[in-house]
PDB file of N, CA, C and O in Angstrom:
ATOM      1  N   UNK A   1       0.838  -1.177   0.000  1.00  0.00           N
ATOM      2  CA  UNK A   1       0.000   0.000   0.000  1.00  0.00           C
ATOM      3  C   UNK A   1       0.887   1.246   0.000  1.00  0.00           C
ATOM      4  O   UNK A   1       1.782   1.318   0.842  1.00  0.00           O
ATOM      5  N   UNK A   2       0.684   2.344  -0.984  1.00  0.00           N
ATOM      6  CA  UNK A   2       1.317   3.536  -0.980  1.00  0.00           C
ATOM      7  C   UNK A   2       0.778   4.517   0.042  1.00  0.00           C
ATOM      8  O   UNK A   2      -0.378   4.876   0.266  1.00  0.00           O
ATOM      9  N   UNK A   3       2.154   4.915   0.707  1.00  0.00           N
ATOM     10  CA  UNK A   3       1.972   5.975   2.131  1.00  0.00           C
ATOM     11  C   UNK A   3       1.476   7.155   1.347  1.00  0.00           C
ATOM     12  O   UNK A   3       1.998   7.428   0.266  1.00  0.00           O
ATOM     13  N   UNK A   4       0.359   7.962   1.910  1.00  0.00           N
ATOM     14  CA  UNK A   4       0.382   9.198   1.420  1.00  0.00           C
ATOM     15  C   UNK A   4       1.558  10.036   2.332  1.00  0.00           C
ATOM     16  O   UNK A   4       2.316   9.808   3.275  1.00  0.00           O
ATOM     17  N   UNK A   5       1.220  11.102   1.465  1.00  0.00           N
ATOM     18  CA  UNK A   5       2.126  12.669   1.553  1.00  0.00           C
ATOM     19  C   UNK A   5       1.836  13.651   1.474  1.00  0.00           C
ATOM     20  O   UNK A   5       1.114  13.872   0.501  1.00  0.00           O
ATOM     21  N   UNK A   6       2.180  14.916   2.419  1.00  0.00           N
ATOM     22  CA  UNK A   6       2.312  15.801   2.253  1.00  0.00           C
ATOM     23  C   UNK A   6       3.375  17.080   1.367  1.00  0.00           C
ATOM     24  O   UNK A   6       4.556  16.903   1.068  1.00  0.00           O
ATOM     25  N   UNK A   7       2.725  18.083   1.143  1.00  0.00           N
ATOM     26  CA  UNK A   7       3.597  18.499   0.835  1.00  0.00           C
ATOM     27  C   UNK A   7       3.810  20.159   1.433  1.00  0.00           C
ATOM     28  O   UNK A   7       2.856  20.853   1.785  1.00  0.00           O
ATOM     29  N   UNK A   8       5.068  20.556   1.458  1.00  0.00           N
ATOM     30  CA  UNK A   8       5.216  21.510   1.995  1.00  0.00           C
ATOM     31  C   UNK A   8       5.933  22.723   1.239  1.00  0.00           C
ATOM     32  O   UNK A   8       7.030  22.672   0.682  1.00  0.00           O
ATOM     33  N   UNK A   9       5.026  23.896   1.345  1.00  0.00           N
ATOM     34  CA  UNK A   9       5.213  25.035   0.346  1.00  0.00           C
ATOM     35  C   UNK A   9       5.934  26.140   1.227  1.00  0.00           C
ATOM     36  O   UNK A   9       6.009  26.060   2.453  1.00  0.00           O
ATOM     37  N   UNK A  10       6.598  27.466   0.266  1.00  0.00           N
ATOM     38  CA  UNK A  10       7.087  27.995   1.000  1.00  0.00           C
ATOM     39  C   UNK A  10       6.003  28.948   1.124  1.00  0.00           C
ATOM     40  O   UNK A  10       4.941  28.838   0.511  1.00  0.00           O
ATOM     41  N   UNK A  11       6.412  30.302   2.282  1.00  0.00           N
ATOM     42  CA  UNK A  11       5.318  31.088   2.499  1.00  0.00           C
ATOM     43  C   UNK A  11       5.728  32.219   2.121  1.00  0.00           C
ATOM     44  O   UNK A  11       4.977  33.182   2.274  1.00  0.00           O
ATOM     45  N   UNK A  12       6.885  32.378   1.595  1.00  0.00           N
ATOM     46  CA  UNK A  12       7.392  33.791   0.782  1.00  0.00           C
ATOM     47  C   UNK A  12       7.119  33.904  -0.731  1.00  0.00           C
ATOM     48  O   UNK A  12       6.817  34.941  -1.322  1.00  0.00           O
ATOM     49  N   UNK A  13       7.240  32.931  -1.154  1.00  0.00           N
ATOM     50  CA  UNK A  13       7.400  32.725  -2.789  1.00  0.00           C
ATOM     51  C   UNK A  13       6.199  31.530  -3.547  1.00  0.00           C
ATOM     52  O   UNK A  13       5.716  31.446  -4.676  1.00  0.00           O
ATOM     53  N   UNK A  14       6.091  30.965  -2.661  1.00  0.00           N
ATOM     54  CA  UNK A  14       4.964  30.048  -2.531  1.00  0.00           C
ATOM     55  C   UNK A  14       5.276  28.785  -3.280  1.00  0.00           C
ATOM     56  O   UNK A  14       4.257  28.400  -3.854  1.00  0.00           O
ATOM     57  N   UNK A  15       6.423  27.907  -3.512  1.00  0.00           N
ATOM     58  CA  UNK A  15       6.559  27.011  -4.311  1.00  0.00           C
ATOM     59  C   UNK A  15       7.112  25.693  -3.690  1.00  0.00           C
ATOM     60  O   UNK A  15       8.107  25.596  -2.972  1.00  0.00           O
ATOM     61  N   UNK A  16       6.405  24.847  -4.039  1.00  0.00           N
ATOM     62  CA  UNK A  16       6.398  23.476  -3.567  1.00  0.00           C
ATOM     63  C   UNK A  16       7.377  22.706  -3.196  1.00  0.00           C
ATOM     64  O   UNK A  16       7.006  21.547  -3.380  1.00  0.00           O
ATOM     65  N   UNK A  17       8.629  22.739  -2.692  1.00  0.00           N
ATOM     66  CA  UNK A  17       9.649  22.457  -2.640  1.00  0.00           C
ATOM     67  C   UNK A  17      10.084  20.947  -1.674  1.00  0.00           C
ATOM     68  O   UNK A  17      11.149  20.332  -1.705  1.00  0.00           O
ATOM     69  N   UNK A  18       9.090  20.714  -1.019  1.00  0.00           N
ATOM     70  CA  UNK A  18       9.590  19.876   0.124  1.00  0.00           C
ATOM     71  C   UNK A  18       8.191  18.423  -0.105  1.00  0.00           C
ATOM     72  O   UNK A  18       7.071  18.871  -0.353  1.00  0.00           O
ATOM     73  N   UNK A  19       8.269  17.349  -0.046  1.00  0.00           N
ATOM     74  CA  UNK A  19       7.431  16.442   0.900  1.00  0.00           C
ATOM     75  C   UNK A  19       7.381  15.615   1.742  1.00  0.00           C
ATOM     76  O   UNK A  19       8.395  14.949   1.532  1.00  0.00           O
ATOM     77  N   UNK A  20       6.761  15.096   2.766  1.00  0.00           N
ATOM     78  CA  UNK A  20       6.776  14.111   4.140  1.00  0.00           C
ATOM     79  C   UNK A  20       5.864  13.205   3.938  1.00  0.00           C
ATOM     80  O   UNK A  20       4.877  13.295   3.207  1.00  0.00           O
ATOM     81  N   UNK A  21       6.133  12.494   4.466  1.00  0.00           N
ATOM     82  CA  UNK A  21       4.671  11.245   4.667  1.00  0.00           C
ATOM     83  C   UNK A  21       3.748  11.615   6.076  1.00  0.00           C
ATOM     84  O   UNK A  21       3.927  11.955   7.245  1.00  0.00           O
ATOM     85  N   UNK A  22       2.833  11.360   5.286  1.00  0.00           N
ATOM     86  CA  UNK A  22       1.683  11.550   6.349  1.00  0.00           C
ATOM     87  C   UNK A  22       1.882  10.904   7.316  1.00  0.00           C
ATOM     88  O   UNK A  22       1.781   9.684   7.184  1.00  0.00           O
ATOM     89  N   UNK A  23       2.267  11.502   8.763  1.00  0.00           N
ATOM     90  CA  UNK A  23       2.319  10.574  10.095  1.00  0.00           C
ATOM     91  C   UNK A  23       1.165  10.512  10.834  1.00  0.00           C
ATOM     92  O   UNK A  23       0.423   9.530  10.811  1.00  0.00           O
ATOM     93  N   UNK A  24       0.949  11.576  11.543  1.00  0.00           N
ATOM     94  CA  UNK A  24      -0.158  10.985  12.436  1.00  0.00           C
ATOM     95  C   UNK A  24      -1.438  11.593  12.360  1.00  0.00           C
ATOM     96  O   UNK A  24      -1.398  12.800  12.599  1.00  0.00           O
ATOM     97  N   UNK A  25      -2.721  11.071  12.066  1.00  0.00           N
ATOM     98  CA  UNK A  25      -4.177  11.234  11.536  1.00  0.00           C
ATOM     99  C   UNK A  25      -4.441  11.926  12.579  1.00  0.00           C
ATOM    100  O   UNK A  25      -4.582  13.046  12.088  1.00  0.00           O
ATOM    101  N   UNK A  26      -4.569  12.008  13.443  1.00  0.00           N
ATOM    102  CA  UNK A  26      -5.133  12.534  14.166  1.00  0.00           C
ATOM    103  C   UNK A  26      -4.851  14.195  14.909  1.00  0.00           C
ATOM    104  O   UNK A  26      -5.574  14.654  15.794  1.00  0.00           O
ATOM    105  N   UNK A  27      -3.710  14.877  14.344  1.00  0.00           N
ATOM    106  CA  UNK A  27      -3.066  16.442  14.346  1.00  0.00           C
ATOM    107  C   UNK A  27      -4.130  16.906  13.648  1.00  0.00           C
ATOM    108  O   UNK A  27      -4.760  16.229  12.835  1.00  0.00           O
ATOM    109  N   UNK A  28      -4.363  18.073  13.940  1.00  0.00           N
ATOM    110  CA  UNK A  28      -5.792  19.033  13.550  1.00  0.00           C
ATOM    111  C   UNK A  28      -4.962  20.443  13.080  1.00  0.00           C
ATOM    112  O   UNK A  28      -5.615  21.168  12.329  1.00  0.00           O
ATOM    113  N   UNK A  29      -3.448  20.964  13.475  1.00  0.00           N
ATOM    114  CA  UNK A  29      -3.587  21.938  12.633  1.00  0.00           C
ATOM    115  C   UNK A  29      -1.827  21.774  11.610  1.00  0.00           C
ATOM    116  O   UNK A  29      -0.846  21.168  12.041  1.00  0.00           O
ATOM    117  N   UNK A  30      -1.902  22.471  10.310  1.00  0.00           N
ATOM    118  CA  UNK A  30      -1.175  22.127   9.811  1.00  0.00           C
ATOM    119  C   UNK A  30       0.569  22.044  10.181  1.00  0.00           C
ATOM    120  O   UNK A  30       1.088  22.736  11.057  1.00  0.00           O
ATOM    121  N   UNK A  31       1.192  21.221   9.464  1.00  0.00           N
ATOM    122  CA  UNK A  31       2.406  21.531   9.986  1.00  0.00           C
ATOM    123  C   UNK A  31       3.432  22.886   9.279  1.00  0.00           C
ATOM    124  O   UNK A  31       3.052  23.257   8.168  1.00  0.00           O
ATOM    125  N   UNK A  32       4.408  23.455   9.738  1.00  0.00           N
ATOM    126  CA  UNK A  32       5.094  24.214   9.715  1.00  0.00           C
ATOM    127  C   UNK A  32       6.659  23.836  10.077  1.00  0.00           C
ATOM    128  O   UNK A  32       7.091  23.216  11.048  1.00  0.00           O
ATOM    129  N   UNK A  33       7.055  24.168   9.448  1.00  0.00           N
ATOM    130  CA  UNK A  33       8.864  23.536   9.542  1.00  0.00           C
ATOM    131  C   UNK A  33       9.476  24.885   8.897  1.00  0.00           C
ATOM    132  O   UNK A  33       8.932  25.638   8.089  1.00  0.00           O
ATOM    133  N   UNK A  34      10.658  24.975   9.432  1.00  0.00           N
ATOM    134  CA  UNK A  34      11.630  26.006   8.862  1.00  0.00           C
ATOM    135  C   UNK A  34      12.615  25.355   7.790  1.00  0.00           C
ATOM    136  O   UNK A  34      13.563  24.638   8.110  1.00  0.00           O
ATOM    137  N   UNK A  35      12.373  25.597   6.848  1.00  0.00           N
ATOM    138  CA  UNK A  35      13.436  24.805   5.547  1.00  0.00           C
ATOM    139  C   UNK A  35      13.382  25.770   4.604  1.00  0.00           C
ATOM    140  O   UNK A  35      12.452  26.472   4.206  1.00  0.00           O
ATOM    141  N   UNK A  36      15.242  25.652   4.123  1.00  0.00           N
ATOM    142  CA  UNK A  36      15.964  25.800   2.773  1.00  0.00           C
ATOM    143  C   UNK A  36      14.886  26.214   1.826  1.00  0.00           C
ATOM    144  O   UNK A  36      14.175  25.262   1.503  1.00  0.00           O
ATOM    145  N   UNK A  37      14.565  27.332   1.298  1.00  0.00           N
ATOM    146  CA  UNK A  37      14.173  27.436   0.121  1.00  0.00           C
ATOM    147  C   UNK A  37      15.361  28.228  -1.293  1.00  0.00           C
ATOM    148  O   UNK A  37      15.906  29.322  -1.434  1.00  0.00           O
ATOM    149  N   UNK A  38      15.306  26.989  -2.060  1.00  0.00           N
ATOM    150  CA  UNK A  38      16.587  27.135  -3.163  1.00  0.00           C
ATOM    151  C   UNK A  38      15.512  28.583  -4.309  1.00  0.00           C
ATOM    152  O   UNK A  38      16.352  29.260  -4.901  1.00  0.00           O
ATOM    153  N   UNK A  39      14.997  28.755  -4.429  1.00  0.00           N
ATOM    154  CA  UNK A  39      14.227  29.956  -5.067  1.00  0.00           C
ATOM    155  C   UNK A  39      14.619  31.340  -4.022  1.00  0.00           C
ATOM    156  O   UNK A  39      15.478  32.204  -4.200  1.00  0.00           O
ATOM    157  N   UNK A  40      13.840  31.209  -3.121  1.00  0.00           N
ATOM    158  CA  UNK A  40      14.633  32.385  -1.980  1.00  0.00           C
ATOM    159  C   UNK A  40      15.611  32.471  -2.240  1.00  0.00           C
ATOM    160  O   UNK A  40      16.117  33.470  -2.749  1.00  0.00           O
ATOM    161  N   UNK A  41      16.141  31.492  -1.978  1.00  0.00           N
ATOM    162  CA  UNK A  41      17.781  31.746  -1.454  1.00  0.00           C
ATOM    163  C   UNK A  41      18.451  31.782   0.356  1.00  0.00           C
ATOM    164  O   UNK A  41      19.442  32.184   0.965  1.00  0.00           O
ATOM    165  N   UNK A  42      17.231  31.116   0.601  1.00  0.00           N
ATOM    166  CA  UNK A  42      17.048  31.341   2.096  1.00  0.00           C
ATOM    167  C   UNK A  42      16.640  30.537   2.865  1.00  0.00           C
ATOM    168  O   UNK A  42      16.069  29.548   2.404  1.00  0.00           O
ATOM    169  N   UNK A  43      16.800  30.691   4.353  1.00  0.00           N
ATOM    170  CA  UNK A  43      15.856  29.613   5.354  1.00  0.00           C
ATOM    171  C   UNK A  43      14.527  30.007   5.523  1.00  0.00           C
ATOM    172  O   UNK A  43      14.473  31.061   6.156  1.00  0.00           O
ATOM    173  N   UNK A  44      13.044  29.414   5.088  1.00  0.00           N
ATOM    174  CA  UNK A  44      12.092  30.106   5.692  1.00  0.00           C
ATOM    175  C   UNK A  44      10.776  29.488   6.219  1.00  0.00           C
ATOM    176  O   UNK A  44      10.979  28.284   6.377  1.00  0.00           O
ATOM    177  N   UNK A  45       9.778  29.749   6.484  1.00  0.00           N
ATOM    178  CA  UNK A  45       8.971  28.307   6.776  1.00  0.00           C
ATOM    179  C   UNK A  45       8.005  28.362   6.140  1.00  0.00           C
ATOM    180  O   UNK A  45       7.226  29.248   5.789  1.00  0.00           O
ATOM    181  N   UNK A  46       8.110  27.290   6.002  1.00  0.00           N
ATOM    182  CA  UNK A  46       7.109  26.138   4.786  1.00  0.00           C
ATOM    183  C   UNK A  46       5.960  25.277   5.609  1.00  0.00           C
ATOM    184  O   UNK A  46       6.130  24.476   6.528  1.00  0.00           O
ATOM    185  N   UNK A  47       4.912  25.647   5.066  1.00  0.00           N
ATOM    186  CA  UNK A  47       3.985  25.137   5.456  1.00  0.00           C
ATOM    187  C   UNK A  47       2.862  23.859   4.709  1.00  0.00           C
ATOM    188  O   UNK A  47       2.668  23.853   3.493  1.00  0.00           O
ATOM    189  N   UNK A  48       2.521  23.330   5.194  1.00  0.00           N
ATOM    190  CA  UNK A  48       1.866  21.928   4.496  1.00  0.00           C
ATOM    191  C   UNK A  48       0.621  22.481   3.743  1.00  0.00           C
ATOM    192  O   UNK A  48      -0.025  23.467   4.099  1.00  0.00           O
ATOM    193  N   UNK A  49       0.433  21.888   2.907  1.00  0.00           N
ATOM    194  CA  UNK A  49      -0.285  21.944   1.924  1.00  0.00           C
ATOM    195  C   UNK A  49      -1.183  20.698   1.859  1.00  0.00           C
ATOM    196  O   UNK A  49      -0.760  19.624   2.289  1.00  0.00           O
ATOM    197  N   UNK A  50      -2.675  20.844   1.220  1.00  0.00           N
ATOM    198  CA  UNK A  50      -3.390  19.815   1.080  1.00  0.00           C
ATOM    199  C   UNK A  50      -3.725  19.220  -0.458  1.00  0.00           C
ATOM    200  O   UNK A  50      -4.424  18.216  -0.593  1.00  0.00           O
TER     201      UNK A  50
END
């Protein structure tokens, strides 16, 4: 069976750069991580996408 995924966008530039596997069903608000965006040029945070 294929794991789903997320994916995680940036919030400056807005482009799709990152994805995770869906861990746990039951988190209610999205995730947020600070990551590398190679378009920036920068560290910034990226937020999950549906």
């Amino acid at each position: 069976m294929a794991q789903k995924k997320i994916g995680l966008a940036c919030t400056i530039c807005g482009s799709r750069n990152y994805t995770k596997p869906a861990g746990s069903k039951n988190r209610t608000d999205r995730l947020e991580v600070k990551k590398f965006c190679k378009y920036c040029g920068k560290h910034t945070t990226h937020k999950e996408t549906r």
